[in-house]
FIGU-709801 format. One record per residue: residue number from 1; residue in three letters; chain; x, y, z of N, C-alpha, C, O, CB in turn. Coordinates in pm, whole numbers, padded with zeros to 5 digits. Glycine has a CB too. Example, Ala and Ser with C-alpha at 12.3 -4.5 7.8 and 13.67 -1.06 7.14 Angstrom:
BEGIN
    nr   rest   kette     n.xx     n.yy     n.zz    ca.xx    ca.yy    ca.zz     c.xx     c.yy     c.zz     o.xx     o.yy     o.zz    cb.xx    cb.yy    cb.zz
     1    ALA       A    01319   -00569    00780    01230   -00450    00780    01320   -00330    00780    01424   -00332    00846    01131   -00447    00905
     2    SER       A    01285   -00225    00708    01367   -00106    00714    01290    00003    00787    01341    00114    00804    01408   -00060    00572
# end
This chain:
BEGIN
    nr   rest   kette     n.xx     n.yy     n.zz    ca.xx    ca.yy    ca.zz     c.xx     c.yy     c.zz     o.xx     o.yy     o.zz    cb.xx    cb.yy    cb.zz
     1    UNK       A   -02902    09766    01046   -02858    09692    01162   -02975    09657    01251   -02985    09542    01292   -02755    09770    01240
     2    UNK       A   -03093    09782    01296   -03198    09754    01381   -03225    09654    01272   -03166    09546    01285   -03309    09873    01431
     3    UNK       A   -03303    09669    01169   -03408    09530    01117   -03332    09436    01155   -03382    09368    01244   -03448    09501    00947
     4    UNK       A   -03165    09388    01104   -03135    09254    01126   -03182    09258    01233   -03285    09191    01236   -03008    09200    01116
     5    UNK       A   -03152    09318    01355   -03168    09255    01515   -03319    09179    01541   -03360    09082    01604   -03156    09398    01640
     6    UNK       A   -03369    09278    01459   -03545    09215    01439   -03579    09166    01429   -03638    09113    01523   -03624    09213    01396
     7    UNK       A   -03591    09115    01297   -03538    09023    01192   -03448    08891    01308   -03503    08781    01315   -03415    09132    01063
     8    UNK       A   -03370    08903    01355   -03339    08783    01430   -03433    08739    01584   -03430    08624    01629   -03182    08809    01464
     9    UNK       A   -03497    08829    01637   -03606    08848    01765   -03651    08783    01690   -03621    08666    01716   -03683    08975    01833
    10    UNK       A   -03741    08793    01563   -03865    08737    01548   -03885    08584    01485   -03978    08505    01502   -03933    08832    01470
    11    UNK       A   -03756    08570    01399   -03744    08450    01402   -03719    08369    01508   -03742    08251    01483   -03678    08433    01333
    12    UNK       A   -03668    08397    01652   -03599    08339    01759   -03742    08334    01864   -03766    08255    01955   -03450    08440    01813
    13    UNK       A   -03823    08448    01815   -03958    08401    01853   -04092    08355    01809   -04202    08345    01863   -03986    08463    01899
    14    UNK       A   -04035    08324    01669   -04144    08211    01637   -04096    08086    01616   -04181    08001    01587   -04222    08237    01519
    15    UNK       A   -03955    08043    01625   -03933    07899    01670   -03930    07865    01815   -03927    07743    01829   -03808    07853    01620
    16    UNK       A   -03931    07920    01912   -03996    07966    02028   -04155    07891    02050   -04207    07800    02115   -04003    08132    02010
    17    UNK       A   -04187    07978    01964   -04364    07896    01976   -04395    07808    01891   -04485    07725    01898   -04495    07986    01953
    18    UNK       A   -04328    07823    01817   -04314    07666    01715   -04249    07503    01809   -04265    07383    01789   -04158    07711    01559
    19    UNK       A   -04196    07559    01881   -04122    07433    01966   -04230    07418    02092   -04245    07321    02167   -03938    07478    02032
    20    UNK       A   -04312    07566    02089   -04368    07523    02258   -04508    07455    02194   -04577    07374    02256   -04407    07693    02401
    21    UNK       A   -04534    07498    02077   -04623    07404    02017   -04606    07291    02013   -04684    07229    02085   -04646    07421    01918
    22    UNK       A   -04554    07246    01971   -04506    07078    01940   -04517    07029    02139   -04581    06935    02187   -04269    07063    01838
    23    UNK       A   -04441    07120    02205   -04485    07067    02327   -04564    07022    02379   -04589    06919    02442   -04481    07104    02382
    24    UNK       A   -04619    07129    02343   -04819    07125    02436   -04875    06997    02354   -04910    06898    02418   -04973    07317    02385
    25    UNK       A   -04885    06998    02182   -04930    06891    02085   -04895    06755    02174   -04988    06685    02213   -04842    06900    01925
    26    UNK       A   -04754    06719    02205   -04709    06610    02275   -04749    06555    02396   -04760    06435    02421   -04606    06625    02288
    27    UNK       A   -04773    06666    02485   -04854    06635    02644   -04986    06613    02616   -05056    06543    02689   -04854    06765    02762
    28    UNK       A   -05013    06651    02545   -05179    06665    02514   -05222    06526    02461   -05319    06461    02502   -05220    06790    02386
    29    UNK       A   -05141    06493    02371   -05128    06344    02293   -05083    06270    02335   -05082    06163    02275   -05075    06323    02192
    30    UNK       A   -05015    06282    02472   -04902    06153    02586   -05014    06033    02618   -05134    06045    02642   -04832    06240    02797
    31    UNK       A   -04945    05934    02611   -05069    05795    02664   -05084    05843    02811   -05003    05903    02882   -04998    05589    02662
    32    UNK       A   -05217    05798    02838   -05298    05793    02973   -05244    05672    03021   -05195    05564    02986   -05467    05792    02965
    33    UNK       A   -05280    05750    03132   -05197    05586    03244   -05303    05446    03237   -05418    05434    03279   -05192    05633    03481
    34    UNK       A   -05239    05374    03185   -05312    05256    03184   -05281    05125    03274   -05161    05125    03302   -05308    05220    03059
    35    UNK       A   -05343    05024    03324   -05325    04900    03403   -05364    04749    03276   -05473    04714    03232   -05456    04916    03561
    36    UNK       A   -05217    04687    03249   -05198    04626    03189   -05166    04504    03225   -05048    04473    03239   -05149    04673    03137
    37    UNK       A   -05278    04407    03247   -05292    04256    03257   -05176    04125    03190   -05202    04045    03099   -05430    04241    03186
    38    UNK       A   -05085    04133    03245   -05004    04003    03114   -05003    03859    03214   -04977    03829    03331   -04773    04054    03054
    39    UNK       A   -05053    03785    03076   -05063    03676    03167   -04927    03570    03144   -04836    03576    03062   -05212    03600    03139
    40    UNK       A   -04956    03476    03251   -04843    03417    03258   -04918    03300    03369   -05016    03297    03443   -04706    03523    03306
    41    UNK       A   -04786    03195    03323   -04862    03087    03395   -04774    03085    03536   -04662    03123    03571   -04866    02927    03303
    42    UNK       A   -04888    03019    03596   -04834    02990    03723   -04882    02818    03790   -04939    02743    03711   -04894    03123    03822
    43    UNK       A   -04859    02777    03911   -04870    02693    03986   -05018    02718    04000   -05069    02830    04013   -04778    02695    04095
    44    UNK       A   -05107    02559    03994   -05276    02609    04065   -05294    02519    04162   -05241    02409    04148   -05429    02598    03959
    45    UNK       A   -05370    02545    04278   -05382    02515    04376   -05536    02547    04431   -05573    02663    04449   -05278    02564    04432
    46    UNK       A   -05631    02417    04458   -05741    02401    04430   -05782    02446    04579   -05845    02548    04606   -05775    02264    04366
    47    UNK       A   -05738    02359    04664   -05753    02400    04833   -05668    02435    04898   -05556    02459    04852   -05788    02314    04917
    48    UNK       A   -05704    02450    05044   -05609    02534    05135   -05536    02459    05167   -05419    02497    05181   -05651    02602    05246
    49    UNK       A   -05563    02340    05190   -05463    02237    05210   -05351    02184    05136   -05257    02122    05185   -05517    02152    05225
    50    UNK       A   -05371    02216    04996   -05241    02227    04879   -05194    02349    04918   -05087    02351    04978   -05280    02229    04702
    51    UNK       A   -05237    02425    04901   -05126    02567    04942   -05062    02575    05091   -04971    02647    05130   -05218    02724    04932
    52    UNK       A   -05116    02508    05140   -04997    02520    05264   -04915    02468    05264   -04808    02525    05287   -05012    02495    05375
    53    UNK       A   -04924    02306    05233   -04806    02189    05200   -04755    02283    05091   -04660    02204    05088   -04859    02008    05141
    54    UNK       A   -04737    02336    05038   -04671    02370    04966   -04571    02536    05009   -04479    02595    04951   -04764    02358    04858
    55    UNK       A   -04639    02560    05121   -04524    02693    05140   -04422    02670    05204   -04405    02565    05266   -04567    02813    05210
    56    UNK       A   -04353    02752    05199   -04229    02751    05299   -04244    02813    05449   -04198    02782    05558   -04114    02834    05229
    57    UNK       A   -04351    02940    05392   -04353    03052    05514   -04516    03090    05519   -04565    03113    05408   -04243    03211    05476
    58    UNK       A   -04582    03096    05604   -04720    03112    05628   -04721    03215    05671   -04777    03180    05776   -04787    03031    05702
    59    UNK       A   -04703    03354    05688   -04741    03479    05784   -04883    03510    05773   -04968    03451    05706   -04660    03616    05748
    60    UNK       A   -04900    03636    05865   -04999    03719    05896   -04922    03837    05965   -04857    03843    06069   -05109    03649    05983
    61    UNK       A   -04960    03943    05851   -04912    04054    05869   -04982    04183    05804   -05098    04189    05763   -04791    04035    05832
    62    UNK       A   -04835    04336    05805   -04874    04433    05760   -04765    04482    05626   -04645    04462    05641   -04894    04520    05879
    63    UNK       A   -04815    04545    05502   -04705    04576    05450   -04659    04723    05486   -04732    04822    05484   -04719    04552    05316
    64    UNK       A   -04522    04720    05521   -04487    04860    05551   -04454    04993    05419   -04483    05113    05416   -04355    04834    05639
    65    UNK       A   -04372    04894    05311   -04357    05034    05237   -04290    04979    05086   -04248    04864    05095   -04236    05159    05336
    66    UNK       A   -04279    05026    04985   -04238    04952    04874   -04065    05008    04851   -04033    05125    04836   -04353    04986    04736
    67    UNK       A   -03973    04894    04852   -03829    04946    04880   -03754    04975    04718   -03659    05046    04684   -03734    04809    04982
    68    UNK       A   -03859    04872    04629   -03774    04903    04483   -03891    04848    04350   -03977    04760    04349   -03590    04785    04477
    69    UNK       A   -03872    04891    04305   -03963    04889    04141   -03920    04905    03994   -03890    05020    03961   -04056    04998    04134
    70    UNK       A   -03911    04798    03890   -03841    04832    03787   -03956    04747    03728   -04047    04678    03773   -03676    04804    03773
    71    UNK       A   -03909    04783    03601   -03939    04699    03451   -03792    04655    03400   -03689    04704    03448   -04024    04812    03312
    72    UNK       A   -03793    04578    03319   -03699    04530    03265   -03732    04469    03116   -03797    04365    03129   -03651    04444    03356
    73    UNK       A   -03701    04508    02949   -03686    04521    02828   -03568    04431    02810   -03461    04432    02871   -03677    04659    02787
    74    UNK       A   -03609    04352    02710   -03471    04323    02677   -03466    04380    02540   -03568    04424    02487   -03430    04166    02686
    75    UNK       A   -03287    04382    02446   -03298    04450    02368   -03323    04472    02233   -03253    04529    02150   -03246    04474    02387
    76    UNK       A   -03457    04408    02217   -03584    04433    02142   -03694    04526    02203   -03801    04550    02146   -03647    04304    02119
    77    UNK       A   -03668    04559    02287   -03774    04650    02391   -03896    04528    02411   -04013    04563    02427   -03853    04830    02299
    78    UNK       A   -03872    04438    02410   -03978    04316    02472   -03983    04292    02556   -03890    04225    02600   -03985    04210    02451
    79    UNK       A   -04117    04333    02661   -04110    04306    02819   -04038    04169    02912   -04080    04057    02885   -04255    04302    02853
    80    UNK       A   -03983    04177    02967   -03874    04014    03020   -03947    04015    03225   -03987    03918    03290   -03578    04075    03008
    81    UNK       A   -03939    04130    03260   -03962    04090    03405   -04063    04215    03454   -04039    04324    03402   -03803    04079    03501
    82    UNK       A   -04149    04209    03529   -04163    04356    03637   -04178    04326    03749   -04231    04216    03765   -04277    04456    03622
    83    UNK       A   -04147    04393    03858   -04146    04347    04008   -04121    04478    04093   -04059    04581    04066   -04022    04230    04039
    84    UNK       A   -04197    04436    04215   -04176    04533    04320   -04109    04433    04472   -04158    04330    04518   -04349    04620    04347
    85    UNK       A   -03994    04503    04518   -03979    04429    04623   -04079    04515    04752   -04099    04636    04752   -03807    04413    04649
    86    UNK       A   -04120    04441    04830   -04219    04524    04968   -04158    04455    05039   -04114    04341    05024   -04398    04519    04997
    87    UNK       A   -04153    04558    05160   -04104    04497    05308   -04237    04499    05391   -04315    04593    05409   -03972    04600    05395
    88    UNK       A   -04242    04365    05440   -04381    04311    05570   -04342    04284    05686   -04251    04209    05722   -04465    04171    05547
    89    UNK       A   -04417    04349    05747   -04407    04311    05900   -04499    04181    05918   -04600    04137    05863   -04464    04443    06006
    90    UNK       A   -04403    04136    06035   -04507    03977    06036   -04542    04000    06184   -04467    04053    06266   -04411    03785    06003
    91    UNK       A   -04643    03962    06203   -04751    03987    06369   -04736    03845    06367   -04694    03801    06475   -04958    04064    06377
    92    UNK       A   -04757    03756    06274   -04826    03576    06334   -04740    03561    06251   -04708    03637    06160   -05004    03485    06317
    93    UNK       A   -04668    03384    06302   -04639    03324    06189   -04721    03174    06215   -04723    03101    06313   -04472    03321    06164
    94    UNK       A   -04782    03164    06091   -04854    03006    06064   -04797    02892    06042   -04821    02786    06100   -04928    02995    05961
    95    UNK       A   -04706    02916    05945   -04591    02766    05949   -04450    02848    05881   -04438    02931    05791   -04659    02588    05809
    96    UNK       A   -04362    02787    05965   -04185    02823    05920   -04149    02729    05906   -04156    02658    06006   -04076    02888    06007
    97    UNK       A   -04084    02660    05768   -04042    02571    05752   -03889    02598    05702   -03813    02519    05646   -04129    02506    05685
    98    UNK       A   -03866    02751    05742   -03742    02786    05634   -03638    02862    05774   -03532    02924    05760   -03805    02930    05464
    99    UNK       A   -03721    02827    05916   -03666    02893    06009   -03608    03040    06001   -03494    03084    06010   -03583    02816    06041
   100    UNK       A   -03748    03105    05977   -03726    03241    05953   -03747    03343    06122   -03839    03316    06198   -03850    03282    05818
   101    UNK       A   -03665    03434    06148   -03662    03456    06285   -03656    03624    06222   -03650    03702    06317   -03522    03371    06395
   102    UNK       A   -03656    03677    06124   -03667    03827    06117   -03824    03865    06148   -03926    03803    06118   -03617    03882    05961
   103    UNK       A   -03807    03988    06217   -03999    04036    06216   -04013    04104    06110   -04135    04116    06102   -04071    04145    06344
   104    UNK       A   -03956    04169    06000   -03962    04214    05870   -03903    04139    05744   -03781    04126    05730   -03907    04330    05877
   105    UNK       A   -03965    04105    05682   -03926    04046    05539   -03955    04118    05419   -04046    04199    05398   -03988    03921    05516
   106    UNK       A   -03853    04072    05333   -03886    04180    05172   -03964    04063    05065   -03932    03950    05027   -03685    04252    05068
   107    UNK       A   -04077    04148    05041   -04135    04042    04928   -04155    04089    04787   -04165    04205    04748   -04275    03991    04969
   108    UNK       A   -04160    03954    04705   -04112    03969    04581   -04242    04032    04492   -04230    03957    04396   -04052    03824    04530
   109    UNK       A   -04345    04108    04460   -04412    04165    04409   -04465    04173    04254   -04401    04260    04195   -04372    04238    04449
   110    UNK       A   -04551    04118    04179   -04540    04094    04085   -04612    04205    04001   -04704    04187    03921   -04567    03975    04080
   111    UNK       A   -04563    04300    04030   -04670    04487    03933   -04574    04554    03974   -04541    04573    04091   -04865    04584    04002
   112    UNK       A   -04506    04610    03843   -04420    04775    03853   -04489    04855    03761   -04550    04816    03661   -04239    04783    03803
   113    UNK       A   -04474    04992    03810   -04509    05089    03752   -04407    05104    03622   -04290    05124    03655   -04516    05196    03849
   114    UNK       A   -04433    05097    03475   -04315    05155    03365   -04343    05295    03325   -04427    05335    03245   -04310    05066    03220
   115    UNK       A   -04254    05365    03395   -04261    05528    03345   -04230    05514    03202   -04276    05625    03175   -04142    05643    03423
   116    UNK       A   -04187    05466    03078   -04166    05509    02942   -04276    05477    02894   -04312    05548    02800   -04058    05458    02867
   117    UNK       A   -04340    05401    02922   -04506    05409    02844   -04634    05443    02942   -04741    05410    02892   -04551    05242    02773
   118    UNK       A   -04644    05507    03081   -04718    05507    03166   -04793    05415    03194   -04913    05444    03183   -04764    05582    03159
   119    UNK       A   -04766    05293    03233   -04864    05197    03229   -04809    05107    03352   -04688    05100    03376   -04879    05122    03079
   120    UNK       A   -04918    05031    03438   -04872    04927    03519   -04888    04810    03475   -04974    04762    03401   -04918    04927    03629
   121    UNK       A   -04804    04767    03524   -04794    04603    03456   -04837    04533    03544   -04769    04568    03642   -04652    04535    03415
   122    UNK       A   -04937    04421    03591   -04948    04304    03643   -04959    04184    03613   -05060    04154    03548   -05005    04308    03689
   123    UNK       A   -04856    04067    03652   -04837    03944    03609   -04913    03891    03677   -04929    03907    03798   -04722    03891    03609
   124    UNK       A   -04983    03806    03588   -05073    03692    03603   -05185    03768    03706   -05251    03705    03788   -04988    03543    03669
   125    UNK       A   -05194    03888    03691   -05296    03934    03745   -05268    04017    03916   -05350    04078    03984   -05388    03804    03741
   126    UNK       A   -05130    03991    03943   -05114    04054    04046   -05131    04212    04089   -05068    04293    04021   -05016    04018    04060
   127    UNK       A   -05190    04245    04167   -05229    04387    04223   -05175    04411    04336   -05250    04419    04434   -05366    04411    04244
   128    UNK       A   -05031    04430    04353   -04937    04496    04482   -05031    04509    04595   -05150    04535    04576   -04865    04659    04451
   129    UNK       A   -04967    04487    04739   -05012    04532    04891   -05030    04635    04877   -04953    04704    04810   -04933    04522    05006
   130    UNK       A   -05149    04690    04939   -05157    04849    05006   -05036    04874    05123   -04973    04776    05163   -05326    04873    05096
   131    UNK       A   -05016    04960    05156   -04900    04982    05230   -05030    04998    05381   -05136    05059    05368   -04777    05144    05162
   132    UNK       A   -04999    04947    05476   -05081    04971    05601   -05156    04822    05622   -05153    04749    05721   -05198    05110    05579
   133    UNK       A   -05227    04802    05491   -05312    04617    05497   -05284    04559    05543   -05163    04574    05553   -05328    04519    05417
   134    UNK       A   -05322    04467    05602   -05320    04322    05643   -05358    04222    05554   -05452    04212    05476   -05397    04302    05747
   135    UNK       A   -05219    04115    05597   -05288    03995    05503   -05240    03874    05526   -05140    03884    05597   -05269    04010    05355
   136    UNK       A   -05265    03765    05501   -05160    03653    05538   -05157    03625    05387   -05248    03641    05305   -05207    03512    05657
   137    UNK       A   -04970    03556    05360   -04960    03549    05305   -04863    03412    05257   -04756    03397    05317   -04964    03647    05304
   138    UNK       A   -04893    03331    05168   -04810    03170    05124   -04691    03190    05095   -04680    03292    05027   -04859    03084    04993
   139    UNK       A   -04605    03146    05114   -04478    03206    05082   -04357    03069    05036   -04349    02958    05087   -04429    03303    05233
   140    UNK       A   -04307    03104    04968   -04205    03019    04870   -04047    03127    04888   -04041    03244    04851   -04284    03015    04662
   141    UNK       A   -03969    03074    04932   -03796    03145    04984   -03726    03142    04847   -03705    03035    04791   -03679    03027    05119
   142    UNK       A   -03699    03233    04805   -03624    03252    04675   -03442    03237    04697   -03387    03247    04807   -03671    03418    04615
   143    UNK       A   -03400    03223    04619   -03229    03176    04639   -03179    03324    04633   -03057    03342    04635   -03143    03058    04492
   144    UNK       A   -03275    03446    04625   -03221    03570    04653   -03218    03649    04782   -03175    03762    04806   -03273    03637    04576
   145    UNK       A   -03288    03537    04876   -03327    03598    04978   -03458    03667    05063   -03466    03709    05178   -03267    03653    04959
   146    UNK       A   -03542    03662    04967   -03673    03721    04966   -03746    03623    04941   -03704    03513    04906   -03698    03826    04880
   147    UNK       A   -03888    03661    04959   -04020    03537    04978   -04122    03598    04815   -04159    03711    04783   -04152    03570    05196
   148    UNK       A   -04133    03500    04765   -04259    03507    04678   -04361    03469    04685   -04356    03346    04680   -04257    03474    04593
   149    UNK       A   -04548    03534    04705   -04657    03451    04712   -04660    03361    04628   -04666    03379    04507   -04761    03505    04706
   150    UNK       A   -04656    03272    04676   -04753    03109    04567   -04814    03158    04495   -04873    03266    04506   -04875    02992    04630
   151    UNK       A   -04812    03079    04398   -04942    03084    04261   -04980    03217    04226   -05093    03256    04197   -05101    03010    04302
   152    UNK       A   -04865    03289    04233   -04859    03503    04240   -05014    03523    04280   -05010    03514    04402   -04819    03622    04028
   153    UNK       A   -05112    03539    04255   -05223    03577    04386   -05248    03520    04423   -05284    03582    04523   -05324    03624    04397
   154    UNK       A   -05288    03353    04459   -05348    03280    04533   -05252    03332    04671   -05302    03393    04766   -05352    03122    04478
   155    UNK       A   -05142    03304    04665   -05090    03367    04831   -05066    03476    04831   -04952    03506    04867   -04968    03321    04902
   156    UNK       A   -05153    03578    04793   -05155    03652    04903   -05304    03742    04945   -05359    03811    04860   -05035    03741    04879
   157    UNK       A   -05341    03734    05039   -05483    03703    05059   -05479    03835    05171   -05398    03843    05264   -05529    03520    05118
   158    UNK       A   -05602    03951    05137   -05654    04044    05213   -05679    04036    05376   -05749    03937    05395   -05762    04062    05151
   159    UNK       A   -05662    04073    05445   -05740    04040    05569   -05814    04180    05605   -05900    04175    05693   -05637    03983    05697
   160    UNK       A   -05786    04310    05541   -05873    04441    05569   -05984    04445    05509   -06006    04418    05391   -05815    04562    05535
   161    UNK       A   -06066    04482    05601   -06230    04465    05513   -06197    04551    05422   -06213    04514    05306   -06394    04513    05592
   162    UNK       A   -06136    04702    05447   -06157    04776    05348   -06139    04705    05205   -06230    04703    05122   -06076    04884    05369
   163    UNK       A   -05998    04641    05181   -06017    04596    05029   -06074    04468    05020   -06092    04435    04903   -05885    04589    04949
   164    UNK       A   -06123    04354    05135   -06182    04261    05086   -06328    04328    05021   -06373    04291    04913   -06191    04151    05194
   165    UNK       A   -06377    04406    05084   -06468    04492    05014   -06495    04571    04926   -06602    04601    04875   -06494    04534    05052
   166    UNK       A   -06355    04617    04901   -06352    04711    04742   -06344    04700    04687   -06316    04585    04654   -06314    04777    04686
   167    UNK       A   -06359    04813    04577   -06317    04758    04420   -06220    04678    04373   -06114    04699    04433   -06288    04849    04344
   168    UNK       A   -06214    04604    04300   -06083    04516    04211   -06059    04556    04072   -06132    04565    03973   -06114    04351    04194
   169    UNK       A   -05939    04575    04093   -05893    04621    03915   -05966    04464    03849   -05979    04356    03906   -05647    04639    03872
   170    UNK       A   -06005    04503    03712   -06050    04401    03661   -05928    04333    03594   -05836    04405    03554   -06160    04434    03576
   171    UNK       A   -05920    04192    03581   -05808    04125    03537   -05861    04135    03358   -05948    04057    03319   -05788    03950    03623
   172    UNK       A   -05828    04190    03306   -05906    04207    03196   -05819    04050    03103   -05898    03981    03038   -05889    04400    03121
   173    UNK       A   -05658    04001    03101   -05650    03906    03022   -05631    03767    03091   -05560    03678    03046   -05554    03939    02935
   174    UNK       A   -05707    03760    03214   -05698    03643    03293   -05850    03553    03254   -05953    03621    03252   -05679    03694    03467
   175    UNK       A   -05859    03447    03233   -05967    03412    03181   -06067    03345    03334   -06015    03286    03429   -05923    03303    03048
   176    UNK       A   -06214    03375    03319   -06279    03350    03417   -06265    03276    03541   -06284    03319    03655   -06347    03321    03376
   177    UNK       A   -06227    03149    03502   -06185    03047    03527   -06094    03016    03680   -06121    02951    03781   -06125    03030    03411
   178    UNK       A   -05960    03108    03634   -05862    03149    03706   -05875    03231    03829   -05818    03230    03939   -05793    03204    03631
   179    UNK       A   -05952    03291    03785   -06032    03423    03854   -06136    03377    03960   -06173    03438    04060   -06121    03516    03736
   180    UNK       A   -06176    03254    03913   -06274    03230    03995   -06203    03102    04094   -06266    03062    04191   -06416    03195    03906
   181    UNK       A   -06095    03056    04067   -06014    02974    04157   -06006    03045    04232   -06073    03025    04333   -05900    02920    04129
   182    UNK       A   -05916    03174    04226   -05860    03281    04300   -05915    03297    04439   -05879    03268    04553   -05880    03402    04227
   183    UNK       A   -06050    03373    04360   -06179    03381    04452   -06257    03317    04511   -06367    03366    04534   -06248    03418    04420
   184    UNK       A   -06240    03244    04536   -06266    03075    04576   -06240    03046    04682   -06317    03019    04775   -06197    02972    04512
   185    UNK       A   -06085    03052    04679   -05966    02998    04761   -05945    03143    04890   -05925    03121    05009   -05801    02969    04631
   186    UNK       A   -05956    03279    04830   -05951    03343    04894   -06030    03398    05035   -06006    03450    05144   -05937    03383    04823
   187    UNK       A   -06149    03342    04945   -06310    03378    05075   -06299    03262    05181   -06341    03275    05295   -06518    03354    04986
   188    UNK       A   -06231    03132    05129   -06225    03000    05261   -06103    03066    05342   -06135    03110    05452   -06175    02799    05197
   189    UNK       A   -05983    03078    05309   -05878    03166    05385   -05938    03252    05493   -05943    03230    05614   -05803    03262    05285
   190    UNK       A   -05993    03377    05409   -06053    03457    05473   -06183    03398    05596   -06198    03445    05709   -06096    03539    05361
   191    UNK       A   -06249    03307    05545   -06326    03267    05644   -06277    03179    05750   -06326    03189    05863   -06422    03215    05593
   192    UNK       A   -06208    03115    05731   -06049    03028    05790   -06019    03126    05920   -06033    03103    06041   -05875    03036    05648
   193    UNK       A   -05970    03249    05847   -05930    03341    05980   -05960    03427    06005   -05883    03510    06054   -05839    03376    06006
   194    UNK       A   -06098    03451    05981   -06204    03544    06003   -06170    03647    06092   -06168    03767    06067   -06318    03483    06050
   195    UNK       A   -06128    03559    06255   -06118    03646    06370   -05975    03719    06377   -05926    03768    06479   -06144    03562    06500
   196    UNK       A   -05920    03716    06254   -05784    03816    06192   -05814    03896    06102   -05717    03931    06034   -05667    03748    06124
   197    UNK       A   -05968    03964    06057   -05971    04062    05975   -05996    04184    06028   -06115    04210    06007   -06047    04038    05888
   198    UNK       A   -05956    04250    06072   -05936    04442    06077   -06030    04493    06021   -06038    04615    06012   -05809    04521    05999
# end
């Protein structure tokens, strides 16, 4: 009777460490968090003067906090959408053409975090608000209620030295080109409203 009991301990503790093996093997082997570039086309806009005629909503503001974040698969597990909605406080407004009278708006965000493969996604190169930044930003009124930057980064433009000065995730599948519109368009903005950078 003792051996069976034994005999059952010891099998019950070496599938025990047989399972916590495979554990540890699995964390150990889990993908690293990666930042994943997908491109996608968008609207281009050469000067400042096309991007304004073209917004709906001009602010200058702060982002306060990120209210929602998904990925979305369709069912092939083939990426279809990612988005973050952010809520902004607006200090200035530059042009309202959509007669907007809230001092907080939710904006449409083009980078979610996907917890099943650890990785962030950014469309067409977008890199989410810091929460606290300043920025002014181009804005297009969606039929959902919420504002999207133009040309997904061309509107939406830094005004904190800290990140006009910092590092930039590298757009690793955006081709030079794009990149250098971007940056282009962003430093005249920025020099545009110089006496609005923090």
């Amino acid at each position: 009777m003792n051996k069976k009991k034994y005999l059952t301990i010891g099998l019950s503790l070496m599938m025990l460490l047989a399972l916590a093996g495979c554990n540890s093997k699995d964390s150990s082997t889990s993908s690293k968090h990666e930042d994943i570039f997908i491109d996608a086309k968008t609207d281009s806009y050469q000067t400042i003067e096309e991007l304004e005629k073209a917004s709906d909503l001009i602010v200058i503001g702060t982002k306060i906090k990120e209210l929602e974040s998904n990925v979305l698969y369709d069912e092939n597990g083939v990426y279809q959408v990612a988005y973050t909605y952010s809520s902004f406080n607006i200090d200035e407004i530059i042009k309202n053409d959509v007669n907007e009278l809230n001092k907080e708006i939710k904006i449409f965000e083009n980078q979610a975090y996907d917890k099943k493969t650890n990785k962030t996604l950014h469309i067409a190169g977008y890199t989410n608000m810091i929460g606290g930044n300043k920025y002014i930003l181009y804005l297009s009124l969606s039929d959902g209620n919420y504002y999207i930057p133009l040309a997904v980064t061309i509107g939406k433009v830094p005004l904190s030295k800290s990140e006009i000065n910092g590092d930039k995730l590298k757009m690793k599948n955006n081709d030079e080109v794009s990149i250098g519109i971007v940056d282009k368009l962003h430093k005249e903005i920025q020099n545009k409203y110089a006496n609005k950078i923090v």
